[in-house]
N, C-alpha and C positions, 0 to 999 in steps of 0.2 A: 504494500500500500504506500502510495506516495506522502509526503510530509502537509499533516492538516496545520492550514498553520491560520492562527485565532488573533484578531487583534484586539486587545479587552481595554474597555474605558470604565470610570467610574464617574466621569462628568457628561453631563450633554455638551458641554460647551469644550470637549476637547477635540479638537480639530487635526489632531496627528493624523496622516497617510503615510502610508508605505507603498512604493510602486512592485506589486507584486498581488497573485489571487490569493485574498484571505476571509476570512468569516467575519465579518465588523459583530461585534459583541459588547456589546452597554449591560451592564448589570445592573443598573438603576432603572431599566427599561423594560417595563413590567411584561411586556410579550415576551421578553426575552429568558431572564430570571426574575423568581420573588426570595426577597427574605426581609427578616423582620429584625435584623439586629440594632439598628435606631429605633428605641421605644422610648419611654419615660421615665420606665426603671432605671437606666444609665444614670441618671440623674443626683443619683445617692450613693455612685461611686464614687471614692476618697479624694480622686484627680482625672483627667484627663487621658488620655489612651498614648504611651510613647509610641515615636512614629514607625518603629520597625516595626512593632506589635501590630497597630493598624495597617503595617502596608502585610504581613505576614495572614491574617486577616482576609482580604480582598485576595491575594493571591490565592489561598486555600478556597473560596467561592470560584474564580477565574479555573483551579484545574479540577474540581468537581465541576463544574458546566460542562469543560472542554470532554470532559467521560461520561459523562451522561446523554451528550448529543449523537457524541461518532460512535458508532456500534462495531463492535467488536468485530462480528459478522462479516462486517465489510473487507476485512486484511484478508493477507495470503492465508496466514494460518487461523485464522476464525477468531484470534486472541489478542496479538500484540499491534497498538496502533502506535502510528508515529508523531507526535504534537512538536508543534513552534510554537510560544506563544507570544506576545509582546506587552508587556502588563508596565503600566502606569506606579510611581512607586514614590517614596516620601523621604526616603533614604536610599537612592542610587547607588552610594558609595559604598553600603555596605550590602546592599546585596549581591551587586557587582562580586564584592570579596567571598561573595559561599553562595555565588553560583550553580557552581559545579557541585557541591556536597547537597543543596536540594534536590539537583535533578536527577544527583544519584539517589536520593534519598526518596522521591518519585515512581525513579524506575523500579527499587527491590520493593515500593508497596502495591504499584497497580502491575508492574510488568510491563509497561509501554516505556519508550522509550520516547523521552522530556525534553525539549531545548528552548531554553527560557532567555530572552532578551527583555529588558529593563529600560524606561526613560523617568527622567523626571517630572513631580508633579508636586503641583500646592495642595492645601487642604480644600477642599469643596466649599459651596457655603452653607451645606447642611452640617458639615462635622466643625467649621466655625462657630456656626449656634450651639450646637452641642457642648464644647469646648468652653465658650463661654457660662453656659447656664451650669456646667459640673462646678466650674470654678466661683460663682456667687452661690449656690448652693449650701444651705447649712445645714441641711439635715442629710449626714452622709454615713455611711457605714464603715467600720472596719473589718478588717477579715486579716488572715493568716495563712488559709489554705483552700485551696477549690478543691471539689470531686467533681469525675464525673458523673452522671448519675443519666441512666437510660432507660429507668424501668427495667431493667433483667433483675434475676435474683442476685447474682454475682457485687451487682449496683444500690443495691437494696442492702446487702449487708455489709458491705462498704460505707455506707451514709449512719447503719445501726453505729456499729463499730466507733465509728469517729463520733458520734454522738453520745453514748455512753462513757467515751474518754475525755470528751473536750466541754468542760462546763461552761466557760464561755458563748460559746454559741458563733466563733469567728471563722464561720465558712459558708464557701459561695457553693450553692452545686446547679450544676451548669448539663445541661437537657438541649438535646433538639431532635426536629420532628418533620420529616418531608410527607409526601403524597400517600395517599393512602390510611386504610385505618389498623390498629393493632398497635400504636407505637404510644401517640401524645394519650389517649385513654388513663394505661397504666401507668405514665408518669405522672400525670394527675391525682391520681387513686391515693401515688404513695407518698405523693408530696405533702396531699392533707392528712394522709394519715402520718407523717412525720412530724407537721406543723401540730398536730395537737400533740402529740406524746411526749414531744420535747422542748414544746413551748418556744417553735421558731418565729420566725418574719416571712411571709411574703418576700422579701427582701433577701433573705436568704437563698432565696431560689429564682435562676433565670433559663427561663425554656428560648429558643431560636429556631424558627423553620426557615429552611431556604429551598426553594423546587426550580431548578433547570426547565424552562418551556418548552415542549416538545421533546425530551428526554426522553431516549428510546431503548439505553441500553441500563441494565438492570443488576448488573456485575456491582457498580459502584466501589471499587478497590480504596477509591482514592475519601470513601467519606471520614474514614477516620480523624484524615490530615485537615479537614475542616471542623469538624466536633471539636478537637483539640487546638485548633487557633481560634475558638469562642471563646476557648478557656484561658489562653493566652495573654488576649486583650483584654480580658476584664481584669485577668493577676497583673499586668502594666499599670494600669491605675495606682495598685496600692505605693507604689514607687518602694518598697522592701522587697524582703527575698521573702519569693513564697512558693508552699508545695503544690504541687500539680499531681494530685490521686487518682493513679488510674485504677480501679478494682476488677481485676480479672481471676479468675483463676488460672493456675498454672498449667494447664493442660491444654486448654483452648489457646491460651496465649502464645503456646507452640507452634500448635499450627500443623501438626503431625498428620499427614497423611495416611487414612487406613489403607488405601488401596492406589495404585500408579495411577489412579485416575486424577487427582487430587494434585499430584506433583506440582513444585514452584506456586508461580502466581496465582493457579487454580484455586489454590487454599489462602482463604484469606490471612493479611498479616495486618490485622489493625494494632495488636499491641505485643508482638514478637518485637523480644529484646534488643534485635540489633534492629530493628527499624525504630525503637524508642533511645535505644543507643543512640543513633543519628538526629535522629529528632533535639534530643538534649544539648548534643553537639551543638548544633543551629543555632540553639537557644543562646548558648552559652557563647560565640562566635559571634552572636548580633548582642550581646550585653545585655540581654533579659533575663531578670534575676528571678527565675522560675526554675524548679527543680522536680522532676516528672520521680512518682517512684508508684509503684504497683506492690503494696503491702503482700497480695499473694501469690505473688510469682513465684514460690513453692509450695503452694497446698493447692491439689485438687479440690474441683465443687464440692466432695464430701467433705471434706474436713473442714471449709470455709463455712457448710452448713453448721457444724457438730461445733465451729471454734466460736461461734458467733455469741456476743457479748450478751443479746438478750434474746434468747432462743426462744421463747414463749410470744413474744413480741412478734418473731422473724415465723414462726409457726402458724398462730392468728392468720397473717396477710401473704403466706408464701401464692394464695392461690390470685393473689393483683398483680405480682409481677411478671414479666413475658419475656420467655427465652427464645422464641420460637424463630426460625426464620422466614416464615410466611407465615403468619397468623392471620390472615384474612385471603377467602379467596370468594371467586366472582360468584354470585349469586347467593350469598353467605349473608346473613346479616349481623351477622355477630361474628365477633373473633376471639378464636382459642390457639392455644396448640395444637401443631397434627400430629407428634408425639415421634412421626420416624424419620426427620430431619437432626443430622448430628449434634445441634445446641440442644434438640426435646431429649435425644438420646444420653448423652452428658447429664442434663438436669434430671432426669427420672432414676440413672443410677446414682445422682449424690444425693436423692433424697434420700433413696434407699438404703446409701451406708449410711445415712446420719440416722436412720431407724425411726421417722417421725411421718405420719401419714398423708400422703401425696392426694391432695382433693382437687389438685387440678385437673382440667378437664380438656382431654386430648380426642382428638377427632379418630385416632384409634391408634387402641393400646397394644395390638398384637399385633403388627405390621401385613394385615390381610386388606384392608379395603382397597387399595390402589398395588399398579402394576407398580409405579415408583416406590411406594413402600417393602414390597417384595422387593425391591433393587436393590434400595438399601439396606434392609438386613441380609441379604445374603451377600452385600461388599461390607458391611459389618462384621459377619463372622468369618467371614476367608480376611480379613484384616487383622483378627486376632490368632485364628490358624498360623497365620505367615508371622505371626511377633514372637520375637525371639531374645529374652534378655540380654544374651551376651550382644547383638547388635543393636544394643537401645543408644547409645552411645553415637553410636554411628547417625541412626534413625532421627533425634530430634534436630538431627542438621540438615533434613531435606529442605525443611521448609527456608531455610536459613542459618548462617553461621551463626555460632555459639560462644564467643571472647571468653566467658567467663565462667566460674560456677561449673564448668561439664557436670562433674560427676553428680552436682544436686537437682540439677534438670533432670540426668539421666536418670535418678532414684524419683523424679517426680513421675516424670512420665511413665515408671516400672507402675509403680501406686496407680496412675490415671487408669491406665491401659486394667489391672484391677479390677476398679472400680465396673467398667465398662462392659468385664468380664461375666464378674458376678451377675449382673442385669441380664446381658441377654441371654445367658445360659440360664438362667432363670425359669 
């Protein structure tokens, strides 16, 4: 496939050409994309947004459009597309200087291959207004650490956790929500049942939807790299160092492929260590004093159920959170789990080791209503057939290299694979 190459504005009034055939792309231009991260709530952040942050920000909108528009479908091999893109920026100079480590950092999360060219730009006069009213502003909030928080259960006891530790109450958790239904529902669900239990704010919680128009491909690799610069620019505000909680567990976070079909990019890497590895890098390379860390990057979904600070709590409402990766389909008026996509299959055996009764409600439990279900349990179990501990080592590096830790990855993923066991031999 030839190089799509995308020219992205954030103003109307930016008048840049390039002589060359490209896709004019306005993000401000509601046919185009929508999102919602100007609201009101900005307004009772501590400061104003640094300009990497913001321009960091728009870029992560800019290469989530650019992957939602051009389908996959279209290249040689069904998978890997080729992007140029030409993005408007607020700090030229330093992104100019870690260029090259985003685009690498691009390529190992969608698998397409990224070349990113930069010009410069002023602020808007919507982020002027903005900028202004944060700064007369007196009723402002402080904070110490963001989570993120998505509605899954993984996210859910990530938010317990932090809450039963941190009496203060000084964290952002930070939500967003595209097209379709299954997602904002249970983030809603768990946000008020969090605001009463622990006596939050409104204020403590900021959800963002942003939908690419006419968005055809469905892969979406790249939405991670956007969730996480929501998070980004609201931690710029507080102008300190602060944490960036991702809650995953360790087993997913891998990315470990049961069966060759899955290999590299197939399998998602939204928070595989060396793609946060990079991630950090950036961070730390553009001077933003954010510090990403994933408390369970070594315990599987059971143990994160069984470790969890208020288990009665997390028990009550396991059945509002959504692990599912299609939770709503066409004709449906309600959304559940379907129970034999590998996030329902993860979540149904760590309920099961944490020994606490599973009342959610899957569209089926025994992997018979659909041919896809049959598909995946039988790539399910010829997955654990072919697992072999002495080559677990080897195996949690399909998805990606491994810097650090080997051997406690390797003893996670021994326990995952476990876990995964016991269930469907079941």
């Amino acid at each position: 496939m030839s190089q799509v190459k995308i020219l992205c504005r954030v103003n109307e009034a930016d008048s840049f050409k390039i002589n060359d055939n490209y896709i004019d792309y306005n993000i401000n231009q509601n046919n185009i994309f929508t999102y919602t991260f100007w609201n009101k709530k900005l307004l009772h952040l501590p400061n104003f947004f640094t300009k990497t942050a913001l321009d960091m920000l728009y870029i992560s909108l800019f290469v989530y459009g650019a992957d939602r528009i051009i389908p996959r479908d279209s290249t040689d091999d069904c998978w890997t597309r080729n992007f140029k893109l030409y993005i408007p920026v607020l700090d030229k100079d330093a992104w100019v200087k870690n260029k090259k480590l985003l685009e690498a950092m691009l390529c190992f999360l969608s698998g397409d291959s990224w070349e990113i060219e930069f010009r410069q730009r002023e602020l808007t006069k919507r982020e002027k207004e903005y900028k202004n009213s944060i700064e007369v502003n007196k009723n402002k909030i402080d904070f110490n650490e963001v989570c993120m928080f998505s509605g899954g259960l993984d996210s859910f006891i990530g938010a317990i956790d932090l809450l039963e530790d941190n009496l203060e109450r000084d964290i952002l958790f930070v939500s967003h929500y595209g097209g379709g239904k299954g997602v904002k529902e249970f983030q809603d669900i768990l946000r008020n049942k969090l605001i009463k239990k622990y006596n939050l704010m409104e204020n403590n919680f900021y959800s963002f939807y942003a939908s690419a128009k006419k968005g055809v491909e469905e892969t979406t690799r790249t939405r991670s790299f956007m969730f996480f610069s929501h998070a980004v620019v609201l931690a710029s505000s507080s102008k300190k160092t602060v944490k960036l909680i991702v809650p995953e567990n360790g087993l997913i976070s891998l990315n470990i492929p049961l069966t060759s079909s899955r290999l590299g990019s197939s399998s998602t890497r939204t928070t595989h260590p060396y793609y946060l590895s990079m991630f950090q890098e950036l961070l730390n390379n553009l001077k933003l004093d954010v510090n990403i860390t994933n408390p369970y990057q070594f315990k599987t979904k059971g143990e994160m159920i069984k470790g969890c600070s208020n288990i009665e709590f997390l028990r009550k409402n396991i059945i509002n959170t959504m692990s599912c990766s299609h939770p709503f389909l066409y004709g449906e008026t309600d959304t559940c789990h379907c129970g034999y996509c590998l996030p329902c299959v993860i979540r149904r055996a760590a309920i099961l080791k944490a020994g606490i009764k599973d009342d959610t409600r899957y569209r089926d439990v025994d992997f018979t209503s659909k041919d896809i279900a049959k598909v995946n349990y039988s790539s399910y179990m010829l997955g654990l057939k072919k697992f072999d501990k002495k080559r677990a080592f080897l195996n949690i590096q399909k998805a990606g290299p491994i810097k650090t830790d080997l051997e406690k990855f390797t003893d996670l993923y021994i326990r995952g694979m476990n876990e995964l066991k016991t269930f469907l031999e079941d």
